[in-house]
C-alpha positions as CSV (number, residue, x, y, z in Angstrom):
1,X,0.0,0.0,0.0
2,X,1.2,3.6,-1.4
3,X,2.4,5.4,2.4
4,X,0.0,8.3,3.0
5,X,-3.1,6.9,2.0
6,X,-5.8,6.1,4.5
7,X,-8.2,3.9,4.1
8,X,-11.3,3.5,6.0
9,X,-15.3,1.9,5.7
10,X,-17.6,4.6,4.3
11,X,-20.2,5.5,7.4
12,X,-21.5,8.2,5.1
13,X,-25.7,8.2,6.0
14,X,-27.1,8.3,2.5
15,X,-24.9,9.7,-0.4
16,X,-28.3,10.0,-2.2
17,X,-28.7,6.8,-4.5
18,X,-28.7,3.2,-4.3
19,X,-25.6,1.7,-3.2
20,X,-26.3,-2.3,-2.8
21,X,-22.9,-3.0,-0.7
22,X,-20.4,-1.3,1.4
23,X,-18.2,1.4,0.3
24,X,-14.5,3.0,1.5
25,X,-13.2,6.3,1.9
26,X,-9.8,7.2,0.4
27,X,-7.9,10.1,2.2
28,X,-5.1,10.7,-0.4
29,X,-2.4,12.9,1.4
30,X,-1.4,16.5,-0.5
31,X,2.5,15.1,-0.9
32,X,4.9,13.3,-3.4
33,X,3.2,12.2,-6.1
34,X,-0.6,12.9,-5.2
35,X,0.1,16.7,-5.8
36,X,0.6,16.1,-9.7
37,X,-1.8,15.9,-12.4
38,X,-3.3,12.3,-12.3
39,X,-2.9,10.4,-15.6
40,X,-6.6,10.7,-15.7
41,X,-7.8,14.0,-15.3
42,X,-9.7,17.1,-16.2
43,X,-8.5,20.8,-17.5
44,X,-10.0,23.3,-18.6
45,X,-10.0,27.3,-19.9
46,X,-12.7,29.9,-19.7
47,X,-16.2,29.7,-20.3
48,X,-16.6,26.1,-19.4
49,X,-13.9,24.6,-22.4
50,X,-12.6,21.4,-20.7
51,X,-10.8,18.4,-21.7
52,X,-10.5,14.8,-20.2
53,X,-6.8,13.8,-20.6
54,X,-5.2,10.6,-20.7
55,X,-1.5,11.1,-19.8
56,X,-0.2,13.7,-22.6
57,X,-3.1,13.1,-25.3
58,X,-6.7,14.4,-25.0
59,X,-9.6,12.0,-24.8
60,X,-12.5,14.3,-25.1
61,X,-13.2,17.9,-25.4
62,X,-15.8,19.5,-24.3
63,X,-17.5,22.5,-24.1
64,X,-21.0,23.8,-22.1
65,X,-23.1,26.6,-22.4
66,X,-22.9,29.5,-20.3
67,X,-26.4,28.9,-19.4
68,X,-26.2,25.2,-19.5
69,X,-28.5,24.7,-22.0
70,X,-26.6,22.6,-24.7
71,X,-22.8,21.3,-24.8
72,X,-20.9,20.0,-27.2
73,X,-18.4,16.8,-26.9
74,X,-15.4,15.7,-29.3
75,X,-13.3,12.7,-28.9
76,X,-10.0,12.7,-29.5
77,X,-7.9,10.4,-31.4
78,X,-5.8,8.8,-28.7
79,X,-6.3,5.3,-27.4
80,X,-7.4,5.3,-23.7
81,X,-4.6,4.0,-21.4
82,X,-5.5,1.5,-19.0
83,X,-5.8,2.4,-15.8
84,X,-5.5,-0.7,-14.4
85,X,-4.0,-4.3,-14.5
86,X,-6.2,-6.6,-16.1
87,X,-8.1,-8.9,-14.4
88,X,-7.3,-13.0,-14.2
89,X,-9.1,-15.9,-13.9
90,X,-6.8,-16.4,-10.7
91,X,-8.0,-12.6,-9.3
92,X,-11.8,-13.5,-9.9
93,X,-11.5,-16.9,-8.1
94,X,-9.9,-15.3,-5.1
95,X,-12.5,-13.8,-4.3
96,X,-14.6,-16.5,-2.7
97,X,-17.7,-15.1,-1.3
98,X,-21.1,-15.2,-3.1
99,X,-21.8,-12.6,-5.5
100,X,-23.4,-9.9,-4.3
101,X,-23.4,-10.3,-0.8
102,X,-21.3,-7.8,1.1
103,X,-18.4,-10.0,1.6
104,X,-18.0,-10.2,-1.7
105,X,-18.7,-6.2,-2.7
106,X,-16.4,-5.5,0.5
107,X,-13.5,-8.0,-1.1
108,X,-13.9,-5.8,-4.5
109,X,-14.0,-3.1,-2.7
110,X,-10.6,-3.5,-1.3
111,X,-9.2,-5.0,-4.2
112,X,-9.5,-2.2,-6.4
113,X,-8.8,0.5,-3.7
114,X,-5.5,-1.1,-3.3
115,X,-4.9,-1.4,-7.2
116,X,-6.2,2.9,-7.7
117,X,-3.2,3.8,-5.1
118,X,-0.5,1.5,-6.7
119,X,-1.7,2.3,-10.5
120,X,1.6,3.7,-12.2
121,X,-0.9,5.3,-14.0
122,X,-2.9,7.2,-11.7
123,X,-6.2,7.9,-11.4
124,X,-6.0,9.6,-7.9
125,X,-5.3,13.3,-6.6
126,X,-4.8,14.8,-3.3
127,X,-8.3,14.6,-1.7
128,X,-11.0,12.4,-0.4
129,X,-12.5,10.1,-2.4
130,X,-15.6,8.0,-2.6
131,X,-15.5,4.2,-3.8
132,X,-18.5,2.0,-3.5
133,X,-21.4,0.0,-5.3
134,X,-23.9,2.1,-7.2
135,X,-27.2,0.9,-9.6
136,X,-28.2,1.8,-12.6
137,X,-31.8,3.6,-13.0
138,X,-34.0,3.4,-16.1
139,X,-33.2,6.6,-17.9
140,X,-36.2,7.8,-17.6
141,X,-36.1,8.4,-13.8
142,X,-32.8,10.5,-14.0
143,X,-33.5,13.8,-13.1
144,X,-32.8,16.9,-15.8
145,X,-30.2,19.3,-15.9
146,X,-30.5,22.3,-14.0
147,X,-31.6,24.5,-15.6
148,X,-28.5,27.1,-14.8
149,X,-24.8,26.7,-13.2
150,X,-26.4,28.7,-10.4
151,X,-29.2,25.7,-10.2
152,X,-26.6,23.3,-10.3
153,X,-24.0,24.5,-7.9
154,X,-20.9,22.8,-6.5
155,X,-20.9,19.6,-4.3
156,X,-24.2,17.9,-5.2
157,X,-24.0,14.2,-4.5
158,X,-23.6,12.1,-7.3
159,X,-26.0,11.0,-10.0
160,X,-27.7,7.2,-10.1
161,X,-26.0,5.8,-13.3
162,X,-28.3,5.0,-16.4
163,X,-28.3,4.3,-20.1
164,X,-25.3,1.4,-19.8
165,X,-25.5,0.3,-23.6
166,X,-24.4,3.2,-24.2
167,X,-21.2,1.7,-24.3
168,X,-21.6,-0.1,-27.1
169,X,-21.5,2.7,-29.6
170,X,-18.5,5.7,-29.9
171,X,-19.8,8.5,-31.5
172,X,-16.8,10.8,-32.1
173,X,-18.7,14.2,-32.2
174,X,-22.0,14.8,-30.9
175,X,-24.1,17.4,-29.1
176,X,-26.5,17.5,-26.1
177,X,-29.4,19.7,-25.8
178,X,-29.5,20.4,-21.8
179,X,-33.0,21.7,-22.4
180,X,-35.2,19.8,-23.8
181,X,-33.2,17.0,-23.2
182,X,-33.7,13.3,-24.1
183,X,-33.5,10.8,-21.0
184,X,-30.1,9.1,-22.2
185,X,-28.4,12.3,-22.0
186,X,-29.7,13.4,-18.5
187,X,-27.4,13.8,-15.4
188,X,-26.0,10.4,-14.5
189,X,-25.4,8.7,-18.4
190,X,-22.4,6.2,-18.7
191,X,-19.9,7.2,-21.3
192,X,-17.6,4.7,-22.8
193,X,-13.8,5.6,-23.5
194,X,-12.6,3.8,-26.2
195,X,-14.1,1.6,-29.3
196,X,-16.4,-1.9,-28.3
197,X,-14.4,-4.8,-28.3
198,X,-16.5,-6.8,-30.7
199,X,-19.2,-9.8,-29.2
200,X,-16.7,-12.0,-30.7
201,X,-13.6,-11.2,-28.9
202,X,-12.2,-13.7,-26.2
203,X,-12.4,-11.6,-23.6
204,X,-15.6,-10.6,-24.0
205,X,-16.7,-13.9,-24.6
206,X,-15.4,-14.9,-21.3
207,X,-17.2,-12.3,-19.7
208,X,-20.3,-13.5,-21.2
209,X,-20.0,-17.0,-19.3
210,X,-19.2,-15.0,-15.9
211,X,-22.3,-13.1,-16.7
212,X,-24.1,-15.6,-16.9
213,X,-23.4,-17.8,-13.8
214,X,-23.5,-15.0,-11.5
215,X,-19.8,-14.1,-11.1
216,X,-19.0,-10.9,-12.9
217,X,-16.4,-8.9,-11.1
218,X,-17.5,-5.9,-11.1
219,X,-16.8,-2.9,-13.5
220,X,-15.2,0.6,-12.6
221,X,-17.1,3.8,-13.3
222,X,-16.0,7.2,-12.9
223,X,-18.5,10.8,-12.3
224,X,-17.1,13.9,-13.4
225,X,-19.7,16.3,-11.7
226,X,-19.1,18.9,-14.4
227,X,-20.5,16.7,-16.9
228,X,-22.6,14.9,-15.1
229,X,-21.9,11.7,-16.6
230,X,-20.0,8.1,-15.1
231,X,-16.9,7.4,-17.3
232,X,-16.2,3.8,-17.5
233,X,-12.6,3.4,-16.0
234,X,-11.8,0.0,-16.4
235,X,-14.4,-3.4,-17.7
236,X,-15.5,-2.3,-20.9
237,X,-15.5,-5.7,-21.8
238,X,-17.3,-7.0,-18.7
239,X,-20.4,-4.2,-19.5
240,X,-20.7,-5.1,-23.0
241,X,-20.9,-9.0,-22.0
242,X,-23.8,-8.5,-19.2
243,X,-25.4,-6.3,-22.0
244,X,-24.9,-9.2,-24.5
245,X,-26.2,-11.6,-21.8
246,X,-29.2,-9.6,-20.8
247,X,-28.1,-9.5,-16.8
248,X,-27.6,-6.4,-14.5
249,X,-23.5,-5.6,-14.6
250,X,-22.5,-5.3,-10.8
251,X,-21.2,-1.3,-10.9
252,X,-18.1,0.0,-8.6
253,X,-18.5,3.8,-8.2
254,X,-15.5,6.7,-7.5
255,X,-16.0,9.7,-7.2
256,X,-13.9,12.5,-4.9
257,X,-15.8,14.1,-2.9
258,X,-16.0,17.4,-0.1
259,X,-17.3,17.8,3.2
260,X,-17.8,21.1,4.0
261,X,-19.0,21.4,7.7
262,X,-22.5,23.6,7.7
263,X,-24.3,25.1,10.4
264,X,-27.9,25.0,10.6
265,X,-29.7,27.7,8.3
266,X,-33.3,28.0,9.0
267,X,-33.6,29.7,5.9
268,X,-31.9,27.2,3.7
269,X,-34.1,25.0,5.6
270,X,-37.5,26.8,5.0
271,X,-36.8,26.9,1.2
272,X,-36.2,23.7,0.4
273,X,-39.5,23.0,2.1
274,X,-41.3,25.8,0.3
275,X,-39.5,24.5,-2.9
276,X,-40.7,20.8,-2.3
277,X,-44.2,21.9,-1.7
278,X,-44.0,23.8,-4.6
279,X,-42.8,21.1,-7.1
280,X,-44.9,18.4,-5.5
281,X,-48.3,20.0,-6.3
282,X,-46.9,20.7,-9.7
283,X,-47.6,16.9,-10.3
284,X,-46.0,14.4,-7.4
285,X,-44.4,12.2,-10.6
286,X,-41.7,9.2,-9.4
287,X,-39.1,12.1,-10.9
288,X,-40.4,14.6,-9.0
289,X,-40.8,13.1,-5.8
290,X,-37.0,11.5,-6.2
291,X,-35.7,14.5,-7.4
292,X,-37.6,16.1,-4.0
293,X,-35.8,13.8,-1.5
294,X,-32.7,14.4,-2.7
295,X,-33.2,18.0,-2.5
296,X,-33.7,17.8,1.5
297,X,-31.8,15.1,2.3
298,X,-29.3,17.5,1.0
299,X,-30.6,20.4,2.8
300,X,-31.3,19.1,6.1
301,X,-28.0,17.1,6.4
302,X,-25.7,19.0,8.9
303,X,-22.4,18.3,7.1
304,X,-23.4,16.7,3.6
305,X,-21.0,14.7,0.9
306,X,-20.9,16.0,-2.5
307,X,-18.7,15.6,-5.4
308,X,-16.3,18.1,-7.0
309,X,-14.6,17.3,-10.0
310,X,-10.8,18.7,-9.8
311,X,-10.1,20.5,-13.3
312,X,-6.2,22.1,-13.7
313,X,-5.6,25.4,-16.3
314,X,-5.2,24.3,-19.8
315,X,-1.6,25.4,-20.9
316,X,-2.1,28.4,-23.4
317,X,-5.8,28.3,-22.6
318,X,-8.4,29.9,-25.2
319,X,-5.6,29.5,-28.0
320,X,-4.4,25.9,-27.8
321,X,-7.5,24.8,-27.4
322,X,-8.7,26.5,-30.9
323,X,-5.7,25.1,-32.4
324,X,-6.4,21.2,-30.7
325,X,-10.0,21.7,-32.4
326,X,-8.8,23.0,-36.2
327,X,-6.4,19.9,-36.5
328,X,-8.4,17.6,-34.7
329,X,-11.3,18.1,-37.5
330,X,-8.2,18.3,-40.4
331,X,-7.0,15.0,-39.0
332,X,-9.7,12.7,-40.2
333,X,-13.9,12.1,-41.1
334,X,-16.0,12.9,-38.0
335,X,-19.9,13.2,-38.2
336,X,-21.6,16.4,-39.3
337,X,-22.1,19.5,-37.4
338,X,-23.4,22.8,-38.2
339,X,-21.3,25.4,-39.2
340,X,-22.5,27.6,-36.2
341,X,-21.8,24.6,-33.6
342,X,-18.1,24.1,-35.1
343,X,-17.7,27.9,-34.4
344,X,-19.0,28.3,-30.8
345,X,-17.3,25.0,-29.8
346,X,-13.6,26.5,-31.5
C-alpha cells in the first residue's frame, strides 16, 4: 500500500442513490506524487472549455453553455490508457464469497482501492474520495439538468447511473441539448472511453459466461460532476458482455468528494421545504418526488457529501484549445455539425 493513503469503511448516511454494498473512503495525502496531475484527469479554460486527458493526449473535449442549456463533446484520437491491471481468472477466483453479498462487494471493494493507489498510472489526486457499489436507473427516472450553473452548484452528491448500452456505440462528435433533453443524456449517463471490443472477442466472450453464472467482477465507473456523466474506467468488456447476456452488470463507483461542515440555516431549511411543496403540487411524478428527497436530504444534512470534480488550467488556454479543435477536425472524417456549432465549440 502507497504510504500516506488512508483507508477507511464509508459510514456516510445516505450519499443519495442506491448503493447495494459497502463502500471506503480514500484520504489521499497532499505530498509526493498525489500533488501532480493524475494520468486521468480534467483541464480546462474559460467559459466552461474542458478536456478529459489521458497522460499527454486528450480523450474528449468538451464545451458547455454559459447557461447550461446545450454542450458540445469531441473525442479525440488517442487510445485510452488502461488504468489498471487486467483482471485474471486467478483474481476473480480469489475472491470467494457469493456474489453480491457484502463479503463479496467489501472484497472488491478493497481490491481495487488497493490497485487505484499503486496504478503507475494514476487515477487519484490529493483529496478524499468515494468508492463504492452504485445501480443503474431506467433513464427515464434521472433527473434533468439544471436549468443554470447557479441551479446546479458545486458539491451535489452524485447522479444514479443509467443508459449502460451506451457503451456499445462511440460516436466521435456529438451534441447534447440540456434543455429539452432526451432521457439518455440526462445527469447520471455512462460514457464509454474507447471503441467496443467486438461480441466476438475472447475476452468478452469470457465475460459473457461470468455473466451468466452469477460471477462478474464488477466494472469501474468514474463521475465527473461537471458533466454529469460516469466514465467507465476499467471493464468495458465486462459491461458489454452483461449487456450481451441480458443481466444487471455489478457497478463500482468513484468519485472524490468534499465535506464542508455547515451550520444550521433556517432559511436554507425553509426553502427547500417551500420549494418541495411547490414542485410536489406541480404533479407528485416518481421524478419529482426522487428528485424532492434528494433535495432535502441535502438540505437538512448538517455536514453533507458532495462531489467536486478537480479540473487544472489548460496550458495556453483559449488558444491551444482553438488550435487542438482545427487539426483535430483536419485530422480525419468525423460526423456532421453545423457550421455555427463548429464555431461556438472552436
Amino acid at each position: 500500500m502507497n504510504p500516506g493513503v488512508s483507508i477507511v469503511a464509508d459510514d456516510t448516511r445516505s450519499w443519495g442513490l442506491e448503493t447495494p454494498g459497502p463502500g471506503l473512503l480514500l484520504h489521499v495525502p497532499a505530498a509526493s506524487r498525489w500533488t501532480r496531475r493524475p494520468a486521468l484527469h480534467l483541464d480546462a479554460t474559460r467559459d466552461y472549455r474542458i478536456r478529459l486527458r489521458g497522460g499527454s493526449q486528450t480523450l474528449l473535449w468538451t464545451r458547455i453553455d454559459a447557461y447550461w442549456d446545450r454542450a458540445l463533446f469531441l473525442r479525440g484520437a488517442a487510445l485510452f490508457p488502461q488504468v489498471l491491471p487486467p483482471l485474471s481468472a486467478p483474481d476473480v477466483r480469489a475472491v470467494e464469497a457469493a456474489p453480491g453479498t457484502g463479503a463479496w462487494w467489501e472484497a472488491w471493494d478493497w481490491r481495487v482501492a488497493r490497485a487505484l493507489v499503486e496504478a503507475p498510472l494514476p487515477v487519484l489526486h490529493a483529496g478524499h474520495w468515494c468508492l463504492r457499489p452504485v445501480r443503474a436507473i431506467p433513464a427515464q427516472k434521472a433527473e434533468r439538468h439544471p436549468v443554470s450553473p447557479m441551479e446546479w452548484g458545486f458539491g451535489q452528491p452524485p447522479m444514479p447511473p443509467h443508459s449502460l448500452s451506451a457503451v456499445t456505440s462511440f460516436p466521435t462528435a456529438w451534441k447534447e441539448d440540456w434543455w429539452e433533453t432526451v432521457p439518455e443524456q440526462r445527469p447520471g449517463a455512462v460514457l464509454a472511453l474507447r471503441v467496443p471490443s467486438s461480441p466476438e472477442d475472447g475476452r468478452v466472450k469470457s465475460w459473457r459466461k461470468r455473466a451468466r453464472d452469477g460471477t462478474l467482477p464488477p466494472v469501474l465507473l468514474l463521475y465527473v460532476d461537471i458533466l454529469a456523466k460516469w466514465l467507465v474506467l476499467d471493464g468495458h468488456d465486462r459491461l458489454h458482455a452483461a449487456l450481451l447476456e441480458g443481466v444487471e452488470p455489478p457497478l463500482l463507483g468513484l468519485w472524490p468528494y468534499i465535506d464542508p461542515p455547515r451550520l444550521r440555516n433556517s432559511v436554507r431549511e425553509e426553502g427547500a421545504l417551500f420549494s418541495a411543496e411547490f414542485q410536489l403540487r406541480a404533479g407528485a411524478t416518481p421524478q419529482t418526488v426522487e428528485r424532492v428527497n434528494r433535495m432535502l436530504v441535502h438540505s437538512f444534512t448538517p455536514d453533507p457529501k458532495g462531489t467536486v470534480s478537480r479540473a487544472w488550467p489548460i496550458p495556453g488556454g483559449r488558444e491551444t484549445w482553438r488550435e487542438e479543435i482545427i487539426t483535430r477536425r483536419r485530422g480525419g472524417w468525423l460526423p456532421p455539425l453545423e457550421d455555427l456549432d463548429w464555431a461556438w465549440f472552436t
